[in-house]
C-alpha positions as CSV (number, residue, x, y, z in Angstrom):
1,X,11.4,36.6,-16.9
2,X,12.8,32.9,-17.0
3,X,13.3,33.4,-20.7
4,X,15.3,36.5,-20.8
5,X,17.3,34.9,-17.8
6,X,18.3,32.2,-19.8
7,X,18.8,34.3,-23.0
8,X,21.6,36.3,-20.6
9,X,23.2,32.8,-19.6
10,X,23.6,32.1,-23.2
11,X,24.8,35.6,-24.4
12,X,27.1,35.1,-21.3
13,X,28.3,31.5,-22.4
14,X,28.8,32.2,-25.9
15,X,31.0,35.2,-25.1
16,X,33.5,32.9,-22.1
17,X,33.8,29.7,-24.4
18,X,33.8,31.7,-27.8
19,X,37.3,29.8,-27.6
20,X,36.0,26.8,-27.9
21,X,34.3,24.3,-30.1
22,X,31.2,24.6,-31.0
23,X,29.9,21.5,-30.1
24,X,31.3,22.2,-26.3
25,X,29.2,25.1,-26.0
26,X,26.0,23.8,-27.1
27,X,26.7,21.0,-24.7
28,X,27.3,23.7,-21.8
29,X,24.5,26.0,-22.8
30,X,21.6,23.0,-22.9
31,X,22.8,21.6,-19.3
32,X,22.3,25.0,-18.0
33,X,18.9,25.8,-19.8
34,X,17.7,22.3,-18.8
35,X,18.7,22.8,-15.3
36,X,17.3,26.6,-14.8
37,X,13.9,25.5,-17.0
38,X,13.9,22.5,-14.3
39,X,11.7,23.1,-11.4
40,X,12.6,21.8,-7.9
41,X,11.8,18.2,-7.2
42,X,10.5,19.2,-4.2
43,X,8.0,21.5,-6.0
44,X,6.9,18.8,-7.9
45,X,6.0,16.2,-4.5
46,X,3.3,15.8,-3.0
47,X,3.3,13.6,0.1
48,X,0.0,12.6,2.0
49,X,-1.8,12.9,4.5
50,X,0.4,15.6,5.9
51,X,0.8,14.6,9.3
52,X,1.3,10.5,8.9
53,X,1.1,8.3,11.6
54,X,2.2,4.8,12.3
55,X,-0.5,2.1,10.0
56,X,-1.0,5.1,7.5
57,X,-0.1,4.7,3.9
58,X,2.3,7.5,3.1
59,X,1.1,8.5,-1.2
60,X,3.6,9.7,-2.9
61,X,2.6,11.9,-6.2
62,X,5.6,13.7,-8.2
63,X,4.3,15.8,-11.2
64,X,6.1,17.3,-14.1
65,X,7.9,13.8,-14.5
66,X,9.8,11.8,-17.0
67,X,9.9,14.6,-19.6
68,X,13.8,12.7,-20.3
69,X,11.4,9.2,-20.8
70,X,13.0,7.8,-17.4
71,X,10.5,6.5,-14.5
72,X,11.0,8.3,-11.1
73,X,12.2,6.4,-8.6
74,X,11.2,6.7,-4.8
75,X,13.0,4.8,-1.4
76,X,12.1,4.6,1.9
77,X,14.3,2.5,4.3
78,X,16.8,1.9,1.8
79,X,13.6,-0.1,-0.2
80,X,12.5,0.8,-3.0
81,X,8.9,1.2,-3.8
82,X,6.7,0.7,-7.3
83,X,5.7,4.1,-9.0
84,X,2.7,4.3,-11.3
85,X,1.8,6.7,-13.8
86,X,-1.5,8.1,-12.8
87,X,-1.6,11.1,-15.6
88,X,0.5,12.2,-18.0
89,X,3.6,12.9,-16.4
90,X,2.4,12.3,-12.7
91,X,2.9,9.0,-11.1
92,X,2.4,7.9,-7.9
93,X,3.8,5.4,-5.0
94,X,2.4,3.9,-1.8
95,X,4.5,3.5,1.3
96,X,3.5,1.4,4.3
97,X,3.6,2.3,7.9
98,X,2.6,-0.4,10.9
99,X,2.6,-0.4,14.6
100,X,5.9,-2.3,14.4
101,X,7.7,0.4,13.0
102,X,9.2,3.5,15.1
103,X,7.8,6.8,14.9
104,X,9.3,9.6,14.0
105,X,11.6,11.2,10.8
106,X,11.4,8.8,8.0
107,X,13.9,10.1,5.0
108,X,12.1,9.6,1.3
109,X,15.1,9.3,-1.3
110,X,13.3,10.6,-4.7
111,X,14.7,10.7,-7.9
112,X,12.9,12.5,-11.4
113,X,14.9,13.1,-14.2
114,X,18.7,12.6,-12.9
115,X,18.1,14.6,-10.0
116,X,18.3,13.3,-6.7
117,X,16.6,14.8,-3.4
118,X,15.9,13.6,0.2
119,X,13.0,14.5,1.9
120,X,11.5,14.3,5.9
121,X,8.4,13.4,7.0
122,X,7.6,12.8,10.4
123,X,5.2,9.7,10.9
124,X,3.7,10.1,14.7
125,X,2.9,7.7,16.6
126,X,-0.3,5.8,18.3
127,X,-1.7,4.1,21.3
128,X,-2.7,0.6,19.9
129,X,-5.0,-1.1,22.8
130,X,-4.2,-5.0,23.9
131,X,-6.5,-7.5,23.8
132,X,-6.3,-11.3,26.0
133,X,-8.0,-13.6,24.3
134,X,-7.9,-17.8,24.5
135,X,-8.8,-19.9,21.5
136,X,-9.7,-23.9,21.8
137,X,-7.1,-25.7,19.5
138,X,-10.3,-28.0,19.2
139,X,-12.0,-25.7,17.1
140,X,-9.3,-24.9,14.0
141,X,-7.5,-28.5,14.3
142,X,-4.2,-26.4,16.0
143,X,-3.6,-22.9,16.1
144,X,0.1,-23.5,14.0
145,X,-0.8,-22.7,10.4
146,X,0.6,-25.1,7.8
147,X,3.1,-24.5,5.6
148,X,0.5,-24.7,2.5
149,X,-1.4,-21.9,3.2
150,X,2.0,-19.6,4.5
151,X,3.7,-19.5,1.2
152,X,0.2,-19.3,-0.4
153,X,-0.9,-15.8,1.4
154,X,3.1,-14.6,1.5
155,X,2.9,-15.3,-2.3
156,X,-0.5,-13.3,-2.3
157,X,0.5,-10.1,-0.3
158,X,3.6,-9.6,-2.6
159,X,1.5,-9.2,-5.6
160,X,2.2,-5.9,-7.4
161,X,0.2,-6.0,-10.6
162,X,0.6,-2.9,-13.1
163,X,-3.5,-2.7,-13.8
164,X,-5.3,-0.6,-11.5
165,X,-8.6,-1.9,-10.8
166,X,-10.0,0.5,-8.0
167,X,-11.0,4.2,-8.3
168,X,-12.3,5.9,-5.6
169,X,-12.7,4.9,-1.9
170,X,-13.3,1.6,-0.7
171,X,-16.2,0.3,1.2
172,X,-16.4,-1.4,4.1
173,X,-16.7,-5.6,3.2
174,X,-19.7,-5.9,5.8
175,X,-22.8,-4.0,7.3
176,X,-22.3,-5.6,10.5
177,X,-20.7,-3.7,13.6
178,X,-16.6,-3.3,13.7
179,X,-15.6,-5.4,16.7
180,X,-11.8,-5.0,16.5
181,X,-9.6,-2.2,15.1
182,X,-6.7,-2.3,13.3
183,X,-3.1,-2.3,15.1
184,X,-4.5,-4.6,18.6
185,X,-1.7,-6.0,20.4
186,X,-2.1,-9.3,21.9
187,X,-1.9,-12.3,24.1
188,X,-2.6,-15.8,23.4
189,X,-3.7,-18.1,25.6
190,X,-1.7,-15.8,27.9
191,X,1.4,-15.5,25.7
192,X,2.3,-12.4,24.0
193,X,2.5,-12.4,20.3
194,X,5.4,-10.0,19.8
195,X,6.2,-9.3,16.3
196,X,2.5,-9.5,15.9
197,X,-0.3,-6.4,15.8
198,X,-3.9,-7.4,14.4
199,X,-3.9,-6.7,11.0
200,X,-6.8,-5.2,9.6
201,X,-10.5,-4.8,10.8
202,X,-12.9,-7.2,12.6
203,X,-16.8,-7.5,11.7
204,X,-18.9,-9.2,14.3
205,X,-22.0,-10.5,11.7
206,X,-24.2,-13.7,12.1
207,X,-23.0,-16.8,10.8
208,X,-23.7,-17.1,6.9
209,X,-24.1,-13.0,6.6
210,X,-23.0,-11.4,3.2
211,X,-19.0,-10.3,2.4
212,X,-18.4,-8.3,-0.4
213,X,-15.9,-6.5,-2.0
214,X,-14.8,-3.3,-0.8
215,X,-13.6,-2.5,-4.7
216,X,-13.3,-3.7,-7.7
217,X,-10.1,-6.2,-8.2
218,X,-9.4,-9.8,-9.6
219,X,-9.5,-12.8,-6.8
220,X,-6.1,-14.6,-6.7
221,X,-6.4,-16.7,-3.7
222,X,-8.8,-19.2,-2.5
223,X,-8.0,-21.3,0.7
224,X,-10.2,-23.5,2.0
225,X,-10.3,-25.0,5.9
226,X,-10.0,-28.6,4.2
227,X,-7.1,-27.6,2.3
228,X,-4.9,-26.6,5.1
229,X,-6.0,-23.3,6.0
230,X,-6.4,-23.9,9.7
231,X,-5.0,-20.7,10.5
232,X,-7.0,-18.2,8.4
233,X,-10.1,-20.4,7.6
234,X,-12.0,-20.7,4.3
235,X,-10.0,-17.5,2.7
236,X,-10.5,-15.2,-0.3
237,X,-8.1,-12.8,-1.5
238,X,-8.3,-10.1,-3.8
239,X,-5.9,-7.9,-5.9
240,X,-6.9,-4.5,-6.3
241,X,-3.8,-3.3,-8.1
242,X,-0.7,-2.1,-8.1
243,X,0.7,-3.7,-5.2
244,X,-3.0,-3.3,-3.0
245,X,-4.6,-6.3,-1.8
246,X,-7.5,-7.6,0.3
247,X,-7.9,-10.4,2.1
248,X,-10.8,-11.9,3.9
249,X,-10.6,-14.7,6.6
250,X,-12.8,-17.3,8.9
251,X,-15.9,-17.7,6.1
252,X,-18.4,-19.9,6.4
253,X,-18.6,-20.2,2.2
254,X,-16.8,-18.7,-0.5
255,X,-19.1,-17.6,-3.8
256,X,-16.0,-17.0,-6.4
257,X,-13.1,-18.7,-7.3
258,X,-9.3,-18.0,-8.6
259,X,-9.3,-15.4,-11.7
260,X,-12.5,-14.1,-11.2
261,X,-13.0,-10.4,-11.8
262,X,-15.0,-8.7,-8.8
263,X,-16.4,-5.3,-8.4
264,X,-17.8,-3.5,-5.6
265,X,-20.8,-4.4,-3.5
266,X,-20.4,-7.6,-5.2
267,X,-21.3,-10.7,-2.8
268,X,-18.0,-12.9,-2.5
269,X,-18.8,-14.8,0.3
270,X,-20.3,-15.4,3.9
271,X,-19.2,-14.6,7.4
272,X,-18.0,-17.9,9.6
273,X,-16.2,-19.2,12.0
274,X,-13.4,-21.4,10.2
275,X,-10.2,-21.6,11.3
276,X,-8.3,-19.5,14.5
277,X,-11.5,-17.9,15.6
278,X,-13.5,-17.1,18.8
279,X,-16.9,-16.8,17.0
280,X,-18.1,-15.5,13.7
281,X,-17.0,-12.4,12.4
282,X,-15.0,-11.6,9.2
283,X,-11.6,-10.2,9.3
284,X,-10.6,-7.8,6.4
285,X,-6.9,-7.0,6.1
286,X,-5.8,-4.5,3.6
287,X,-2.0,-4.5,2.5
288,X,0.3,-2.2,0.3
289,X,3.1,-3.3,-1.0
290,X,3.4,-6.4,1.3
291,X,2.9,-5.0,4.6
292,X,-1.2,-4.4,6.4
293,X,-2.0,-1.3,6.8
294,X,-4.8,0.5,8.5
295,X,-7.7,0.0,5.8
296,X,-9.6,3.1,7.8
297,X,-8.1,5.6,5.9
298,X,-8.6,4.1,2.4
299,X,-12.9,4.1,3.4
300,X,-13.0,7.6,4.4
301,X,-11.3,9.0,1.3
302,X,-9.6,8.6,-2.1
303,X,-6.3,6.6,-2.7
304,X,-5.5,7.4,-6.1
C-alpha cells in the first residue's frame, strides 16, 4: 500500500513540475518519498519505566535510527544527554531524576534523522523520609571535606566513557541488611542539609565484611582517609560505562587499585567506619550522567 502511494505522488509530481528541470524534480520527488517512507519519531521511542518518578532513571531507546549516518540527539532541561548505539540502528540514552527536582511534565526534545519532536512524560513524585542524626567531628578529623577529594569524586561522577562494561542487572555490593534508602532528607547535628538528599543505599555489615562489585566496570578512583578523604573515607569508585558509575564509601580496606578491571561478585573491599560515619556500614551511590540516582531499580531489572 505505501508503495503504490508513493508511486501516485510521483506520477502526480512528474506531471505538475514536467515544466521544470529535471534535476528539480528528482530533488522534490526523493524529499517526499523519504518523508512518507519515514516513520514517526514517536513510533520509533521508547521511554521507560512508563510511569517515572522522582530518583528514577528515565531510558531512552529510539529505533530505526541514523539510516542518514547522523547520531540522534536527545535533551531534557535544555541539557543534552549522551546516546549510545545498542544495536544496529537503535541507541539509547539515560536521564537522571532526584528528589531535588520537581515532579511533574518533563519535555524530552528528540531528534533522528533531521526531524525534530517534543515529547511529555510525567515523572511523579515521592515521600522521601528524614532522618536526625549527630556525628563526633572527632571521629573523621572534621565533617568539611577537603578540596582534594571534591574535585577528585566531581571529576569521577562526570565520567562518560563510550565502552559498556555491564550487561544485565546489577547486584547488590553487600549481603548485609539495607539500613538507609535512597533519597533520606536530613539534619546534622540539628542543621538541615538543604540542597542535600542521601544519595544512594546504606548496608549495616560488621567491620572488615566483604564489598564487591555490583557489575563489571574499570576502578577509576581510590581515596584514602590519609590522603584527605575525611568526608567519604577510604573510597573506591568504579566506572561501569557510558556515563554510569559506582561509588563506595567509609571502608575499612580497599583490595584494588586505579585501572583495574573488576567484574561482578568480585571482592573490592571491606566494610568500615572511615570518614563522616556513625558506625560501620558501606554506602553505595549509583550515578548517571553526573547526578545519583536511585540504584533500586537498576537491581531489580535490566538497564540496557
Amino acid at each position: 500500500m505505501m508503495m503504490n502511494k508513493i508511486k501516485g505522488i510521483s506520477s502526480a509530481f512528474c506531471l505538475v513540475l514536467s515544466a521544470f528541470k529535471k534535476p528539480f524534480v528528482l530533488f522534490i520527488l526523493t524529499a517526499a518519498i523519504l518523508f512518507l517512507a519515514a516513520p514517526a519519531i514517536a513510533q520509533r521511542v521508547q521511554l521507560s519505566p512508563a510511569n517515572p518518578k522522582l530518583g528514577d532513571t528515565i531510558s531512552v531507546v529510539i529505533q530505526d535510527a541514523s539510516k542518514q549516518g547522523s547520531k540522534p540527539t536527545v535533551r531534557m532541561d535544555d541539557r543534552a544527554y549522551p546516546m549510545f548505539a545498542i544495536a544496529p540502528t537503535t541507541y539509547r540514552a539515560f536521564l537522571p531524576t532526584t528528589p531535588l527536582d520537581k515532579p511533574g511534565i518533563r519535555q524530552i526534545q528528540v531528534q533522528v534523522d533531521g526531524q525534530v519532536e517534543n515529547l511529555s512524560v510525567n515523572v511523579g513524585d515521592r515521600t522521601f523520609p528524614v532522618q536526625r542524626i549527630r556525628i563526633a567531628s572527632s571521629r573523621s578529623g572534621g565533617l568539611e571535606p577537603t578540596q582534594h577529594e571534591l574535585d577528585r569524586v566531581a571529576a569521577f561522577r562526570q565520567l562518560v566513557t563510550p565502552e559498556k562494561y555491564w550487561n544485565g542487572p546489577f547486584m547488590p555490593p553487600s549481603r548485609a541488611r539495607r539500613s538507609t534508602g535512597y533519597g533520606v532528607r536530613r539534619y546534622y547535628n540539628g542543621v538541615f542539609a538543604k540542597d542535600y538528599y542521601h544519595r544512594g543505599l546504606d548496608f549495616a555489615g560488621a567491620q572488615g565484611s566483604p564489598v564487591v562489585a555490583p557489575a563489571p566496570g574499570k576502578v577509576a578512583l581510590v581515596g584514602k582517609l590519609a590522603e584527605g578523604f575525611r568526608l567519604h573515607g577510604n573510597t573506591i569508585g568504579i566506572d561501569h560505562g557510558q556515563g554510569v558509575t559506582s561509588v563506595f564509601l567509609h571502608l575499612s580496606r580497599i583490595d584494588v587499585q586505579e585501572g583495574d578491571l573488576v567484574k561482578t561478585g568480585q571482592v573490592i573491599g571491606a566494610i568500615g567506619s572511615t570518614g563522616a560515619s556513625t558506625g560501620p556500614h558501606l554506602h553505595w551511590g549509583l550515578y548517571v550522567n553526573g547526578k545519583s540516582i536511585d540504584p533500586a531499580p537498576w537491581l531489580a531489572q535490566t538497564m540496557e
